[in-house]
C-alpha positions as CSV (number, residue, x, y, z in Angstrom):
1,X,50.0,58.4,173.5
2,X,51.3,61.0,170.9
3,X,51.8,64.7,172.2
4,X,50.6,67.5,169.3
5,X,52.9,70.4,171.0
6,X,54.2,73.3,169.9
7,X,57.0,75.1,171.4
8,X,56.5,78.9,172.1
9,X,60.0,80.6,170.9
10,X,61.3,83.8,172.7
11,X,62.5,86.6,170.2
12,X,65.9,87.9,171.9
13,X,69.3,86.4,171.0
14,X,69.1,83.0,172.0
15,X,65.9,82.8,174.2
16,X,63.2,80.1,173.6
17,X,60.3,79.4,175.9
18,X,59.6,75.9,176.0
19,X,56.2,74.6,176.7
20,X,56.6,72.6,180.4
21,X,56.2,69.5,179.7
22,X,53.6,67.5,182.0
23,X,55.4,65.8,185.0
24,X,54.5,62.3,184.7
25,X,54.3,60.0,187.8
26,X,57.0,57.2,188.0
27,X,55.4,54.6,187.0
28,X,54.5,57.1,183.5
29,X,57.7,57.9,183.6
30,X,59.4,54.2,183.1
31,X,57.0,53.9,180.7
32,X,57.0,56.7,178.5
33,X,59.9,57.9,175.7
34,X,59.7,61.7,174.4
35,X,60.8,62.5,170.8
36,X,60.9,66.3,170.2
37,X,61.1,67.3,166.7
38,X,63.8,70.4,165.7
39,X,63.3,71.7,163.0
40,X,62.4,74.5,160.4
41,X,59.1,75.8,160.4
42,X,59.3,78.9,159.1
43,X,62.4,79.6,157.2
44,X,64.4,78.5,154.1
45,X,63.8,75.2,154.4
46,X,60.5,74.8,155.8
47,X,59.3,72.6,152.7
48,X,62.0,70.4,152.4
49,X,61.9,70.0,156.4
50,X,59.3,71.6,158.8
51,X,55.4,70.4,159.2
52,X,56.0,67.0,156.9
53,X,59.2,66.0,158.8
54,X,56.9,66.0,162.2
55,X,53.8,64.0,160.3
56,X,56.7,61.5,158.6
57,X,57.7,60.8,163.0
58,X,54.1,60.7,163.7
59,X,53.7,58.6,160.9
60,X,56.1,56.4,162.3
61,X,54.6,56.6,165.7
62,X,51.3,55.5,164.8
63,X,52.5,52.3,163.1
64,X,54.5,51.5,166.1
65,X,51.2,51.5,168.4
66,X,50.1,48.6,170.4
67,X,53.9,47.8,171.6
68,X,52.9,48.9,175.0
69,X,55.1,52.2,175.2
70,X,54.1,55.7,175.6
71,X,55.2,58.1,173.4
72,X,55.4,61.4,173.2
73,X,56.0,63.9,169.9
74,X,56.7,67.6,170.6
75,X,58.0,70.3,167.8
76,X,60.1,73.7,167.5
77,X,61.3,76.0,165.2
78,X,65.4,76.8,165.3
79,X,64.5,79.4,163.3
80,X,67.9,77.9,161.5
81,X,70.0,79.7,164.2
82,X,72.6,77.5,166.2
83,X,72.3,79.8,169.4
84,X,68.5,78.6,169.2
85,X,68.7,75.5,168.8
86,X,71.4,74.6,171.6
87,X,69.1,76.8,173.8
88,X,66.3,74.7,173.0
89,X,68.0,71.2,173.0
90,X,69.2,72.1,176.2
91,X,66.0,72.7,177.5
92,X,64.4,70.3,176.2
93,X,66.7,67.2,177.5
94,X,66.7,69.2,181.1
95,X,62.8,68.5,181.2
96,X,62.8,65.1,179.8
97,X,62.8,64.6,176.2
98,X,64.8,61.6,175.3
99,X,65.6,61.8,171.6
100,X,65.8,64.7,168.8
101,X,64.7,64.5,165.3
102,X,65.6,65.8,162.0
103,X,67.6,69.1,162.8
104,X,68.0,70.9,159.5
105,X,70.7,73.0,158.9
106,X,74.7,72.0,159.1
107,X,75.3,74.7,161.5
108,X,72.4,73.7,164.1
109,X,72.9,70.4,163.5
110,X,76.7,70.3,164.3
111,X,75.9,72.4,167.4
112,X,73.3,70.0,169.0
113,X,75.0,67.0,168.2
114,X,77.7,68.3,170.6
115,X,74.7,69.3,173.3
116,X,73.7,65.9,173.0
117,X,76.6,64.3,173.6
118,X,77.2,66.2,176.8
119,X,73.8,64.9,178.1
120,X,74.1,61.8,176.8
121,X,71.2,61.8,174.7
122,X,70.3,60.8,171.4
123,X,69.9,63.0,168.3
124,X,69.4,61.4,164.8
125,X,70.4,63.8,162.3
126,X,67.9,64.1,159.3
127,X,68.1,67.5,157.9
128,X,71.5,68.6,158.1
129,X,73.6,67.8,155.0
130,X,77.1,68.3,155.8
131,X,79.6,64.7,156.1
132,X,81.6,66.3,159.1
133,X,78.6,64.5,161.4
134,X,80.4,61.3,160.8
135,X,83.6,62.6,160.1
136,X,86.0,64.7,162.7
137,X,82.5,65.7,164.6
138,X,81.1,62.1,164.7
139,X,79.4,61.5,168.6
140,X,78.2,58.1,169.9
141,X,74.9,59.6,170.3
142,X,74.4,60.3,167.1
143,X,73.0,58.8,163.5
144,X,73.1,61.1,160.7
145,X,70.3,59.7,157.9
146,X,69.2,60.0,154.2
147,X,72.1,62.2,153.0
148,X,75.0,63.9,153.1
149,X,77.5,66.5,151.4
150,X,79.7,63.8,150.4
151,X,76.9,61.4,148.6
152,X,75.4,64.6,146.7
153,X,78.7,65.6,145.4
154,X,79.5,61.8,144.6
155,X,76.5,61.3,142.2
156,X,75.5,64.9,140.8
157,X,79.1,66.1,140.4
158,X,80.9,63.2,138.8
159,X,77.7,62.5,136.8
160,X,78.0,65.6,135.5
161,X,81.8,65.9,134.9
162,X,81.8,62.6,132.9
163,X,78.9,64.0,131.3
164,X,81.0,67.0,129.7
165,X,80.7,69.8,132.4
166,X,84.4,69.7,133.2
167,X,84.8,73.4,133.8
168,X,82.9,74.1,137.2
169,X,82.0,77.8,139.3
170,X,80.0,77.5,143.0
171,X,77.3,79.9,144.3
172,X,77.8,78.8,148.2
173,X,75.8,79.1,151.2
174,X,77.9,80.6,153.5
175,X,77.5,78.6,156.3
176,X,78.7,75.4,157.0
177,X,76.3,73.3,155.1
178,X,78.0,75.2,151.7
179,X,81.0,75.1,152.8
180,X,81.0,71.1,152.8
181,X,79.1,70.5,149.9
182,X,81.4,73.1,147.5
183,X,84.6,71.5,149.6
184,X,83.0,67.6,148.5
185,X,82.0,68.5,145.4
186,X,85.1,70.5,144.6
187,X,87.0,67.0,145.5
188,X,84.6,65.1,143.2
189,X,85.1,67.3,140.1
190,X,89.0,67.3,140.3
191,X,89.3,63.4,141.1
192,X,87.1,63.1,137.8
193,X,89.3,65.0,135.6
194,X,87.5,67.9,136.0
195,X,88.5,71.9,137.0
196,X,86.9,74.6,139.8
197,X,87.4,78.2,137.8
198,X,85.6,80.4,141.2
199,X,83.3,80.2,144.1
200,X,81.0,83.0,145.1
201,X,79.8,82.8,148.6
202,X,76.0,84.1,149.7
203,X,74.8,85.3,153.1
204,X,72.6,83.2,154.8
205,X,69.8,83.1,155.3
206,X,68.4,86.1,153.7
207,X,69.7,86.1,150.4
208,X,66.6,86.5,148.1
209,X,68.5,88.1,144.9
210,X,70.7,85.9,143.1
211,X,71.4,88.1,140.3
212,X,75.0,89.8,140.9
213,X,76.1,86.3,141.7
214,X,75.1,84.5,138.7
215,X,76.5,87.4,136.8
216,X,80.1,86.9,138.5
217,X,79.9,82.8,137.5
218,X,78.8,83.6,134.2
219,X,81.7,85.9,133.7
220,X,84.7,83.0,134.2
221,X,82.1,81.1,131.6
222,X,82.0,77.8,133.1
223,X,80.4,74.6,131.7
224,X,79.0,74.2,135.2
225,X,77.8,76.7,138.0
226,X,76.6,74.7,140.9
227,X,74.6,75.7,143.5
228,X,75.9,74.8,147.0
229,X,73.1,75.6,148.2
230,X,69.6,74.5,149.5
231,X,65.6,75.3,149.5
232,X,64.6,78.8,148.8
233,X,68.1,79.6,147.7
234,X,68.1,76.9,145.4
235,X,64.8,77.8,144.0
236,X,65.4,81.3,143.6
237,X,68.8,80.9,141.9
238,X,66.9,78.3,139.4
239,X,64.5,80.9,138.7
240,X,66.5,83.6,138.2
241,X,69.0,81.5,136.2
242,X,66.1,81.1,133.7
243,X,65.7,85.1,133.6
244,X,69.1,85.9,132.8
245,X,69.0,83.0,130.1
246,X,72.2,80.9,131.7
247,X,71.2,77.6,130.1
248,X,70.9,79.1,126.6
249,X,74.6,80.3,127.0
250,X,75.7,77.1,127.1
251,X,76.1,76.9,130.9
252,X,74.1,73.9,132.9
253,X,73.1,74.3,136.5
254,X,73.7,71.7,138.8
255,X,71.9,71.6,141.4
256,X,73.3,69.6,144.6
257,X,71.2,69.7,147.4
258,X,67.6,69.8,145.3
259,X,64.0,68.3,146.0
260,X,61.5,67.0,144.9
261,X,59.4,69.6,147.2
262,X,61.5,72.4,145.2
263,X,60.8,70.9,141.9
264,X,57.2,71.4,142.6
265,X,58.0,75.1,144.0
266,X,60.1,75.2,140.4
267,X,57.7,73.7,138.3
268,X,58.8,71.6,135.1
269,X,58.5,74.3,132.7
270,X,62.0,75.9,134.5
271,X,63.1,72.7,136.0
272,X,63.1,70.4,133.4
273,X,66.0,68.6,132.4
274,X,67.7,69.1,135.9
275,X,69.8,66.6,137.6
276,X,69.6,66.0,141.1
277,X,70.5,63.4,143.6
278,X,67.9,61.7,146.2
279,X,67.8,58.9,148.6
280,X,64.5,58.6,148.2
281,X,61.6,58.6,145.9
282,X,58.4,57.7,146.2
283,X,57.5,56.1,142.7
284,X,60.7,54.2,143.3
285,X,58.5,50.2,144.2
286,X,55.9,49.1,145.6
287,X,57.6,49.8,148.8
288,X,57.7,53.7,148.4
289,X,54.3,53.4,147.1
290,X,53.1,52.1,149.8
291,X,54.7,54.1,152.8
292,X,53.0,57.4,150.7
293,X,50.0,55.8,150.7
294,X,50.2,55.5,154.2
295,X,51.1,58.7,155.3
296,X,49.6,60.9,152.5
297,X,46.4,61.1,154.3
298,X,48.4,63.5,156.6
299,X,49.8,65.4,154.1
300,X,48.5,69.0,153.0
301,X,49.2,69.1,149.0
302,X,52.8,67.9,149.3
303,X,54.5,64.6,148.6
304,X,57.6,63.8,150.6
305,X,61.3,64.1,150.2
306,X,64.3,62.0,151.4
307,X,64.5,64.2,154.6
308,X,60.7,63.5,155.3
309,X,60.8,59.9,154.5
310,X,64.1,59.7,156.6
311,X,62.4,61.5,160.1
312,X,60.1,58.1,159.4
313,X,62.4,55.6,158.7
314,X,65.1,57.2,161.6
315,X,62.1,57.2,164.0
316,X,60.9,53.2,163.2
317,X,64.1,52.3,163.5
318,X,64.7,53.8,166.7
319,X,61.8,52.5,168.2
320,X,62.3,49.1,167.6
321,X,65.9,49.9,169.1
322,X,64.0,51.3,172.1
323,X,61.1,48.3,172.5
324,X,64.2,46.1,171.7
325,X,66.2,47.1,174.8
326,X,63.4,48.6,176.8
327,X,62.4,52.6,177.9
328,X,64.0,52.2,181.4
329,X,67.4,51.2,179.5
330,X,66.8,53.4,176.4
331,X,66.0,56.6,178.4
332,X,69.1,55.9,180.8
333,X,71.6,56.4,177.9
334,X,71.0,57.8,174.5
335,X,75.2,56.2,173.8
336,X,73.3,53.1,174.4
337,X,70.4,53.7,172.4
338,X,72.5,54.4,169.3
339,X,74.9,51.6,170.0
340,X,71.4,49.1,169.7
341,X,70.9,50.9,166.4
342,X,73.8,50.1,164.8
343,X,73.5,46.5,166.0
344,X,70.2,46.0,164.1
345,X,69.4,46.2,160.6
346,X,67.7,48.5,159.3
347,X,64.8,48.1,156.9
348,X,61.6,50.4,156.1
349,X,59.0,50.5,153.6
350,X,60.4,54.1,152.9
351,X,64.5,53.2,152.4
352,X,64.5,49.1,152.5
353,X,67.3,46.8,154.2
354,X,70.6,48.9,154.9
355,X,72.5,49.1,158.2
356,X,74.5,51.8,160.7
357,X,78.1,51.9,160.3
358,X,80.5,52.8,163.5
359,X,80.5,56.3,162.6
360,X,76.9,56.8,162.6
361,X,76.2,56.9,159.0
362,X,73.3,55.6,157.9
363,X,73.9,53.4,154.2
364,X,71.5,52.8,151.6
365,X,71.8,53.6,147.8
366,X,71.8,57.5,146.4
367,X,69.8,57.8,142.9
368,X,70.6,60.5,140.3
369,X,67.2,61.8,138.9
370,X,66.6,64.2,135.8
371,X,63.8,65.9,135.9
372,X,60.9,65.4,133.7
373,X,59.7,67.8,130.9
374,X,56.3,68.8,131.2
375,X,55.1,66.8,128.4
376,X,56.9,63.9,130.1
377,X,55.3,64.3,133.4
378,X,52.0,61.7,133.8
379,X,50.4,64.2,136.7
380,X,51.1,65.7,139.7
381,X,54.3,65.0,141.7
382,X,55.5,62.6,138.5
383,X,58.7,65.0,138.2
384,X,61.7,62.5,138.1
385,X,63.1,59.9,136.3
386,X,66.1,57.4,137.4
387,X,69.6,58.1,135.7
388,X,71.8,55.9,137.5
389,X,71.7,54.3,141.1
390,X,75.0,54.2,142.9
391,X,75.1,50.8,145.7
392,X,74.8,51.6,149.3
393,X,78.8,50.5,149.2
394,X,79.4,53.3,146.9
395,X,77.2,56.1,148.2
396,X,78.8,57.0,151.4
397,X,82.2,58.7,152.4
398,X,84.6,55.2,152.7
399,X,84.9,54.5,156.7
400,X,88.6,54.9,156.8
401,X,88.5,58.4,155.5
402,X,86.1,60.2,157.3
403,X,88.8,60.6,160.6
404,X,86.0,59.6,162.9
405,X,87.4,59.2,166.7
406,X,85.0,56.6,167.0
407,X,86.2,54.3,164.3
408,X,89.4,52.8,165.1
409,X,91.8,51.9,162.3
C-alpha cells in the first residue's frame, strides 16, 4: 500500500504539524515500512528536488510491489530551514516513519542526519550537496547518493582550469552547501595549476538580484566566476550574466551545481555552451531510457535530474535491503538497515552497478556535459552532450581523506 500524504506545516519558528499517521494493528505493523519524503516543495529548489523526487520513490515503490510488504510514502516541505526539518524528522520517527528521503539543502541535510542517528533511524541523503555527509559528519545511518561538493568540483573545475580558465572568482551561497562547494572547488582549481582572485558570498535563500555581485567578480576580471550556488540562484545569476554581457568580456561561467531542470528553466538560447557536471542523464543508454519511460507517465512537463533519479535508485536499493533482511529487522535498527546496504551491490536502471563505501558514499561515475546550442538540440529536453566521464574510482572524495569516524585507517 502507498500513502499519498501531505504534511500540514505550522508557520512560527520551528513548528510543523504533522498529519497523524494511522495506528496500525501489530500484525500491520510487522508488516509495514514507512518512507517519508523531506524535501523542497516550494522554495529554491523545488524543481531540482520537490514533487519529482516523491514520484521518482513512488516510482520505485510501485516496481517493488508484489514482495509482500507494505509500504507507506508520506511528504513535507522544510521550507529549506534546518529548525524545520529537525522538528519534522523528529516527529516523524516519534510516530513511526522508518526511513527519510532526499533532504535537499546542506544545512537541513547535516541537521537530520544527526536526528537520525540519535533515533537510530535511516536517512539516505539525496538532495543535499555538500561532502562533509561522508566526511567529519559521516553517521551509520546514513547514505548520501547521486552527488556531492567534492565530485562537482572534481569534474567542472579542473575541466575547466585545464581548459584555460586558470584565473577563478565565486558567487557563494552562504550557507553550508556554498561554503563546501567554493572550499572543493577552491582545492580543485589550485591542485590544477590554477588561482582563486575573490569570493562574494549571497544571502540565502532570498537573493533574487544578482547584479552588484557579478559586478564585484567582474571587477578582479577573472577567466572564471563560478557560481557556488544552486536552482533559482543559479538560474537567475545565468540570466543576469547574459544581461550584463559577462561572456562577451571574455569571462566564462561555470556553473557547479546545475540541472538539467535549470537548463530547461534557462533555455539554450542563454545556456548554451555551459558546462556542468551530472550523475545522471537520461539519454545516457538504453538503461536511462528505459527507467524515463517508466516513470514519465508520472511526470508533469519535466524530465528528471540526478537528484530525482537518485530518490529512485536510493529507494530500490533500500528496499531490496529491507525485503533482504526483513521489516521486523529493518524497522528495529536503521544502523542495521544501512549496514545491509553497503553489503549489497547496487544496480538500477537509472545509475547501473556501483556499490556503498564504509562512509556512506554512494560511487558511480560523474559526467561533464556542455550544453547544446539551440540549433544542436533534436527537441525537447535534448539539452546535453557528454564531454568526458570520470570512473566511479575517480569521482568521489578518496576514503582515507574524508576523516570519517567510521572508516578506520
Amino acid at each position: 500500500m502507498v500513502m499519498n500524504r501531505r504534511a500540514l506545516l505550522g508557520t512560527g519558528a520551528a513548528a510543523a504539524a504533522v498529519t497523524t499517521l494511522p495506528r496500525l494493528s501489530r500484525a500491520q505493523a510487522a508488516n509495514t515500512y514507512r518512507i517519508g519524503v523531506l524535501t523542497d516543495m516550494s522554495g529554491t529548489y523545488r524543481d531540482n528536488t520537490g514533487p519529482t523526487s516523491v514520484i521518482c520513490v513512488r516510482q520505485a515503490v510501485a516496481e517493488f510491489a508484489n514482495r509482500g510488504i507494505n509500504i507507506e510514502v508520506i511528504e513535507a516541505d522544510h521550507q529549506n530551514r534546518p529548525d524545520l526539518g529537525v522538528s519534522l524528522a523528529r516527529q516523524w520517527y516519534d510516530q513511526g516513519i522508518d526511513m527519510l528521503l532526499d533532504v535537499p539543502t546542506s544545512s537541513v541535510g547535516l541537521a537530520v542526519q544527526q536526528v537520525t542517528r540519535e533515533k537510530n533511524k535511516a536517512v539516505l541523503q539525496v538532495g543535499s550537496a555538500t561532502a562533509d555527509l561522508t566526511g567529519q559528519a559521516c553517521s551509520p545511518n546514513a547514505v548520501h547518493w547521486a552527488y556531492d561538493t567534492y565530485m562537482l568540483a572534481k569534474s567542472t573545475g579542473a575541466a575547466m582550469v585545464k581548459a584555460g580558465g586558470d584565473s577563478w572568482y565565486f558567487i557563494t551561497a552562504d550557507y553550508a552547501f556554498g561554503h563546501a562547494l567554493e572550499r572543493d572547488t577552491t582545492a580543485q582549481v589550485k591542485a590544477s595549476g590554477g588561482k582563486v582572485l575573490g569570493a562574494v558570498r549571497t544571502p540565502f535563500p532570498g537573493t533574487t538580484d544578482f547584479s552588484s555581485f557579478l559586478v564585484q567578480a567582474m571587477a578582479t576580471r577573472p577567466k572564471i566566476i563560478g557560481l557556488a550556488n544552486a536552482g533559482l540562484d543559479t538560474i537567475n545569476c545565468v540570466k543576469q550574466a547574459a544581461e550584463f554581457g559577462v561572456t562577451r568580456r571574455g569571462t566564462r561561467l561555470a556553473c557547479m551545481l546545475m540541472f538539467i531542470t535549470d537548463v530547461h528553466s534557462i533555455g539554450l538560447e542563454q545556456g548554451g555552451g555551459l558546462v556542468l557536471t551530472e550523475s545522471f542523464y537520461w539519454d545516457m543508454n538504453d538503461r536511462t531510457r528505459a527507467f524515463l519511460n517508466r516513470v514519465k507517465p508520472r511526470l508533469a512537463n519535466v524530465y528528471p535530474n540526478c537528484i530525482h533519479a537518485g530518490n529512485y535508485s536510493a529507494t530500490l536499493h533500500a528496499l531490496k535491503a529491507v525485503a533482504d533482511m526483513g521489516v521486523p529487522a529493518a524497522k528495529a535498527s536503521g544502523a542495521d538497515l544501512i549496514s545491509r546496504m553497503k553489503a549489497m551491490p547496487t544496480d538500477d536502471d537509472a545509475f547501473g552497478p556501483g556499490s556503498i563505501r564504509a562512509d556512506g558514499r554512494k560511487i558511480h561515475p560523474s559526467f561533464l556535459f556542455e550544453v547544446k546550442t539551440k540549433a544542436e538540440s533534436r527537441g525537447a529536453w535534448d539539452y546535453l552532450k557528454l564531454l568526458q566521464t570520470t570512473s566511479a574510482e575517480e569521482a568521489f572524495r578518496p576514503l582515507a581523506e574524508g576523516n570519517c569516524p567510521l572508516v578506520r585507517s
